[in-house]
C-alpha positions in Angstrom: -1.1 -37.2 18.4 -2.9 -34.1 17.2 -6.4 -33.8 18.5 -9.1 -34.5 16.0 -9.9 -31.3 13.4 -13.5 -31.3 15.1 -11.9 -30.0 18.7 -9.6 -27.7 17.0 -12.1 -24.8 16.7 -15.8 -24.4 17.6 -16.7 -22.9 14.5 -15.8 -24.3 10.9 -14.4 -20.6 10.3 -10.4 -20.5 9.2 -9.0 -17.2 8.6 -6.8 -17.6 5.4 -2.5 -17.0 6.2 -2.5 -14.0 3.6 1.1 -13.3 3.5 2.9 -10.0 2.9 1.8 -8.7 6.2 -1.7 -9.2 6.2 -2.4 -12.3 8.3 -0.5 -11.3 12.1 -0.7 -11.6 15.2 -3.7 -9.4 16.0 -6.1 -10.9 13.5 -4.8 -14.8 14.5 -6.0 -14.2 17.9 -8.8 -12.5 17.4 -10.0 -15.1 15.1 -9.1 -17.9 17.2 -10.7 -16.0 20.2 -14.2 -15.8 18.2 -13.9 -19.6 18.1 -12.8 -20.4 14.2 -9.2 -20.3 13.9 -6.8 -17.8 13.5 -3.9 -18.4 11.1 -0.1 -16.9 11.0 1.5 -16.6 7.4 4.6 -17.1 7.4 5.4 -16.4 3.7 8.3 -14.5 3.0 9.4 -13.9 7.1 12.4 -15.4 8.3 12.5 -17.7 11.0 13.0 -15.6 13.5 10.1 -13.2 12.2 7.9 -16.0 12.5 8.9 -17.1 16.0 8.0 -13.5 17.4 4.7 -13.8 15.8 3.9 -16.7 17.5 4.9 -15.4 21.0 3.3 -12.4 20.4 -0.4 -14.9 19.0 -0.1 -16.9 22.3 0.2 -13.7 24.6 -3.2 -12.9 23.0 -4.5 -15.9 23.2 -4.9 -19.7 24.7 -6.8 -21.0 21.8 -5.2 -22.8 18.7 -3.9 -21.2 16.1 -2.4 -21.9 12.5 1.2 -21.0 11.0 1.5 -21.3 7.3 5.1 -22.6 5.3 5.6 -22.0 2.1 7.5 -24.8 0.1 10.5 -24.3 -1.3 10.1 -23.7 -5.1 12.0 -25.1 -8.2 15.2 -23.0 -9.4 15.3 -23.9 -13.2 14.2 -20.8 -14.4 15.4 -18.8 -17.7 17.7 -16.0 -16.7 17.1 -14.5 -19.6 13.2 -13.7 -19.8 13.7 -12.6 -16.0 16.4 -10.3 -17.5 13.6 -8.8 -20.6 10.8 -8.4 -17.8 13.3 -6.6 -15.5 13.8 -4.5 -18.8 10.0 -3.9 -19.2 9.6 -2.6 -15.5 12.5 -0.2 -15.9 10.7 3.3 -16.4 8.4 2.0 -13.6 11.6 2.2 -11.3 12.8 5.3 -12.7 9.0 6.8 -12.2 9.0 5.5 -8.2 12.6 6.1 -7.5 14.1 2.5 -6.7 15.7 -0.2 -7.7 14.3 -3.1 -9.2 15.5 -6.2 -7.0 17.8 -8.8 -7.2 16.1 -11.8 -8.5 18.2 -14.2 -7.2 16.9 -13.5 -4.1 16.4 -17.2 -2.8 13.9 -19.9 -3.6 13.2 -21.8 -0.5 11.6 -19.0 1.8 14.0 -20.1 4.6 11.8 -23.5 4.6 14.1 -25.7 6.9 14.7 -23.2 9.3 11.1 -22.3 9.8 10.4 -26.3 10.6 13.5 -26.2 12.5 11.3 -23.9 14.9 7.9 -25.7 14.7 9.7 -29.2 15.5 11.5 -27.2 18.3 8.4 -25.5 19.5 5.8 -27.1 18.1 1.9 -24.9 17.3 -1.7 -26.3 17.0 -2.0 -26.5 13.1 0.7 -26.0 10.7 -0.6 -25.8 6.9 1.3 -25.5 3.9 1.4 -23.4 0.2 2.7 -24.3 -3.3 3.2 -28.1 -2.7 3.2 -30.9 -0.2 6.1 -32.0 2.3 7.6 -34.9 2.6 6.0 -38.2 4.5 8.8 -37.6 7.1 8.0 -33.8 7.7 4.2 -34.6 7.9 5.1 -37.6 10.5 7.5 -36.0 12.5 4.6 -32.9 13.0 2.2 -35.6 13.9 4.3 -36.8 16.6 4.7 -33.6 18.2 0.5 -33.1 18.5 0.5 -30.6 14.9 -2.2 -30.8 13.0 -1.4 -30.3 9.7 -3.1 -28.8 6.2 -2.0 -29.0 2.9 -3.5 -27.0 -0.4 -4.7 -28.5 -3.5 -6.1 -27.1 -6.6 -6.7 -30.2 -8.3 -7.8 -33.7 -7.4 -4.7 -35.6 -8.2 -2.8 -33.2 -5.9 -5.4 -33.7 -3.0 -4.5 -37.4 -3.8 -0.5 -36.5 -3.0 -1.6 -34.6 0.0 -3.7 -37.9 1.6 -0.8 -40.1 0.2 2.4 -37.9 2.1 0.1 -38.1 5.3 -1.3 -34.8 6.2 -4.9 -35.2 8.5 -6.5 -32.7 6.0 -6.4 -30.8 2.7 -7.3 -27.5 2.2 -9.1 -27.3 -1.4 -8.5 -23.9 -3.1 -11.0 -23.4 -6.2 -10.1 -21.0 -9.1 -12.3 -18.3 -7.2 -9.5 -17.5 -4.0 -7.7 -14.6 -4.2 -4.0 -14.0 -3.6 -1.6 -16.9 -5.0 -3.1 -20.3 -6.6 -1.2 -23.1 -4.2 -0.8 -25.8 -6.7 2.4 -27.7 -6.5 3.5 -27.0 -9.9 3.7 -24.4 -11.8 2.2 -25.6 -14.7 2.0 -22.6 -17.4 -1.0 -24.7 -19.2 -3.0 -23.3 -16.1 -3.0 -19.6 -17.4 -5.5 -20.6 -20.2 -8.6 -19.0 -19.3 -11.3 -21.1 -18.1 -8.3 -24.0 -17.0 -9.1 -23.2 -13.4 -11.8 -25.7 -11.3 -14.9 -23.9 -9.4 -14.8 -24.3 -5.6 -18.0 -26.4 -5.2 -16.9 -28.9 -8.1 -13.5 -29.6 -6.6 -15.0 -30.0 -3.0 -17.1 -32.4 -4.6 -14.5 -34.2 -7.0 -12.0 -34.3 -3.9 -14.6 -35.6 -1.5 -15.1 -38.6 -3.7 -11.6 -39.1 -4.3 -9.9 -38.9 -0.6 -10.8 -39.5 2.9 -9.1 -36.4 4.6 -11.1 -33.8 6.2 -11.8 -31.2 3.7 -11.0 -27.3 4.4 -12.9 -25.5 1.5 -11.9 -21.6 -0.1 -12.3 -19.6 -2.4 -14.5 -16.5 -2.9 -16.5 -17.1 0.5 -17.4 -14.4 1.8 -21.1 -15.4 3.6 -22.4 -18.2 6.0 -24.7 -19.1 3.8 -21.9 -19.8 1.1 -19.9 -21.8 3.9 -23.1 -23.9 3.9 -23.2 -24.6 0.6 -19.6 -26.2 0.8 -19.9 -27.7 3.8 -23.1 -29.2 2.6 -21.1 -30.5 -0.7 -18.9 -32.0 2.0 -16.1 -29.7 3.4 -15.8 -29.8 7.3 -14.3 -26.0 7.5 -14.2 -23.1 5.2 -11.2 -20.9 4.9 -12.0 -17.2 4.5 -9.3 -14.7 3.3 -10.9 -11.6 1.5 -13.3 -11.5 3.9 -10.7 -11.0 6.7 -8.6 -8.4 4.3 -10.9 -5.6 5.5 -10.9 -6.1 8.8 -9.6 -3.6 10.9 -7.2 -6.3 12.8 -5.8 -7.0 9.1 -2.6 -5.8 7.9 -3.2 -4.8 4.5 -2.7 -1.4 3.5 -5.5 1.1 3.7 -5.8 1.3 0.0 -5.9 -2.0 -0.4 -9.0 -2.7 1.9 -11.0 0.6 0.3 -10.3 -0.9 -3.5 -12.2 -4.2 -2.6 -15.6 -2.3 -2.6 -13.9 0.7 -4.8 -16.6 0.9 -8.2 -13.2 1.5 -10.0 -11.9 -2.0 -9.5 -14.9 -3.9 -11.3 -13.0 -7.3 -11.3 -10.0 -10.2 -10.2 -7.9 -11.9 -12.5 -5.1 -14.5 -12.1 -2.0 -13.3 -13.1 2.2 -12.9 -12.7 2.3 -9.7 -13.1 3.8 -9.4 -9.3 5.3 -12.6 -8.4 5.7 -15.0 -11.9 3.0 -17.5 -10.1 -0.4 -16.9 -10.6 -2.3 -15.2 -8.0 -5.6 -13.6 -8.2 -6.1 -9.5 -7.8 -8.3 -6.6 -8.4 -7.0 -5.8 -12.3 -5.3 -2.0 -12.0 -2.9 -0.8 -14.2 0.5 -2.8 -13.5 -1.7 -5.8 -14.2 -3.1 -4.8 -17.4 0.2 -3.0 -18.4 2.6 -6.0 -17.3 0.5 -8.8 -16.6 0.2 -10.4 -20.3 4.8 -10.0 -20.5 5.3 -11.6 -16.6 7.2 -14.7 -17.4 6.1 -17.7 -15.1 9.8 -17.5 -12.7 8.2 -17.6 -8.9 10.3 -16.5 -6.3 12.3 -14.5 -8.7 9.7 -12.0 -10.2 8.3 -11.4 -6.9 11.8 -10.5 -5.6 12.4 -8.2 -8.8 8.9 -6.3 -8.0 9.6 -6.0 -4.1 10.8 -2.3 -4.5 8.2 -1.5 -6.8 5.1 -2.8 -4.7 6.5 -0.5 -1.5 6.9 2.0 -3.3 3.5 2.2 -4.7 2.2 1.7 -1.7 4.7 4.1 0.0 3.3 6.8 -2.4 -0.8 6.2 -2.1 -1.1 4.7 -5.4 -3.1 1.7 -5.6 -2.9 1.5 -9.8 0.9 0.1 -9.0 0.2 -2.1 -5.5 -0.6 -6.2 -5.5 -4.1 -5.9 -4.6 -5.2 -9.4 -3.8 -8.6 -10.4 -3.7 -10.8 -13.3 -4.2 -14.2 -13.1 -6.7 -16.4 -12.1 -4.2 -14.5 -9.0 -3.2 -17.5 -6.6 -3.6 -19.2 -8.6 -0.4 -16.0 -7.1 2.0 -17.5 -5.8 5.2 -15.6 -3.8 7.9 -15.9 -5.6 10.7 -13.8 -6.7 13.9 -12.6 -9.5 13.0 -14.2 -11.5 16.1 -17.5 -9.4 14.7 -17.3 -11.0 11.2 -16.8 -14.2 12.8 -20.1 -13.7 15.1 -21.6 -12.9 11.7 -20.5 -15.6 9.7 -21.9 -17.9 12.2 -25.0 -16.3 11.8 -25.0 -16.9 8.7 -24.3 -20.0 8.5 -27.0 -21.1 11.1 -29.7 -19.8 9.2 -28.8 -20.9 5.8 -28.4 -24.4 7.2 -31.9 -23.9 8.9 -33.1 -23.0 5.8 -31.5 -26.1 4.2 -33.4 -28.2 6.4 -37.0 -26.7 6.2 -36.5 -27.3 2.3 -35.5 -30.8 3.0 -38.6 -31.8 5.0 -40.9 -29.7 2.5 -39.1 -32.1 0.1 -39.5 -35.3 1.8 -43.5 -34.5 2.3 -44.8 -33.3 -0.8 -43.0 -36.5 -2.3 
């Protein structure tokens, strides 16, 4: 059986799996060496990709660690408004040079052959993106001593996530940056303000479940990762705050535009992938952004050429710059550093919590 969430890490610190390159070996272990824990994504790798990464996480390190699955996602999707937003990102391809990309590019992010591995050669925590596995995946990672996370956005999915068996639920508010990991992709969710506050759903989920609760969205401070923790989370999960890091793999552009005065703000949108996923608004979100259908895998395979090649050339007004709403707070720290920090933090907002408490309990 896996050992209880509590011995996993010394600090309540995750490191968010940020996909695309971001979340590798290097900042895994020097997370997990800090004493939170350090988290693989292994988003849009194939199996074998992912393997290497782990070799490579446990030559740096005896600690545990995390690998995150994405699960695989529906294929019923309308050819044809993949076909008119392929059309309207034409004269971007002509303007970088490329092809736009095949969108039939796959849908299950080579899902059964990345458990294949984990079953074979089984990892500390596994946690999973964009919907919850079956009871018999869950069990059968149980058995082998994995400790395993699924996301919610909402409390009826936390609810699946306790159901299927996972030992805890990661609760993702409307604040996170990068993709939204609900289970469906409901297109109801793009209405503005349809999206549920981190503190609220930690609180709503709390008095729904009994799972261990890993809170994120926008935390960037230990004196935020009080405030959840205090609303009843055991562990907070950090991605943007990682992002800048110099262990991170994001592009250089990427980490200057989180503190860049030109970027003023996030927004959730499909501009990039057809699945909402909050980023700093540049100009391929405002251009394309309102016309992206809602087709996940197959917009993001169309856009693969496109992102690289923004990137390729320097220009961040065409890259996927993800970011949660706290983005401005970034600080470029080693990533064992930040983690020092947080702790900091933390310690003295929870300090603080407690002198108000007893200066509560006299005057009354």
């Amino acid at each position: 059986m896996p050992r209880a969430f509590s011995e996993l890490v010394e600090h309540p610190v995750l490191q968010a799996p940020m996909a695309g390159g971001v979340s590798g070996p290097d900042l895994a272990a020097a997370v997990s060496e800090a004493g939170g824990l350090g988290c693989l994504a292994a988003g849009y790798k194939t199996p074998e990709a992912m393997y290497e990464e782990i070799r490579q996480v446990r030559r740096l390190t005896a600690r545990p660690f995390g690998v995150n699955v994405f699960l695989p996602q529906r294929s019923a999707v309308d050819a044809a408004v993949v076909e008119a937003y392929r059309e309207q990102l034409a004269d971007e391809a002509r303007w970088y040079g490329v092809e736009l990309g095949d969108a039939g590019g796959g849908t299950d992010d080579a899902y059964d052959g990345k458990l294949a591995i984990l079953f074979e050669d089984p990892v500390p925590v596994v946690s999973f993106h964009f919907g919850c596995p079956s009871p018999r995946v869950l069990e059968r990672l149980a058995r082998l001593g994995t400790f395993t996370i699924v996301t919610a956005t909402t409390v009826a999915e936390a609810r699946d996530v306790q159901a299927a068996g996972a030992h805890a639920v990661c609760v993702q508010g409307v604040e996170a940056g990068g993709h939204q990991g609900s289970h469906r992709d409901d297109v109801r969710a793009d209405a503005p303000g349809s999206g549920v506050g981190l503190l609220t759903l930690v609180t709503q989920v709390k008095e729904a479940v009994r799972l261990p609760i890993v809170a994120a969205g926008g935390l960037m401070r230990g004196g935020q990762i009080a405030a959840v923790l205090a609303a009843g989370a055991s562990a907070a999960q950090l991605g943007t705050a990682f992002l800048a890091t110099p262990e991170s793999g994001a592009h250089v552009l990427h980490k200057r535009a989180l503190t860049d005065p030109l970027f003023t703000h996030t927004e959730l949108t499909r501009a990039f992938s057809g699945r909402p996923a909050r980023g700093l608004v540049n100009r391929f979100v405002r251009e394309h952004g309102p016309y992206a259908p809602a087709a996940y895998p197959q917009v993001h395979h169309v856009t693969s050429g496109l992102r690289k090649a923004a990137a390729r050339a320097g220009e961040a007004q065409g890259m996927a710059l993800w970011a949660g709403q706290g983005h401005r707070l970034a600080r470029e720290l080693p990533a064992a550093r930040l983690v020092e920090v947080l702790v900091a933090e933390l310690s003295v907002a929870r300090e603080g919590m407690a002198q108000r408490g007893g200066a509560g309990e006299g005057r009354a």
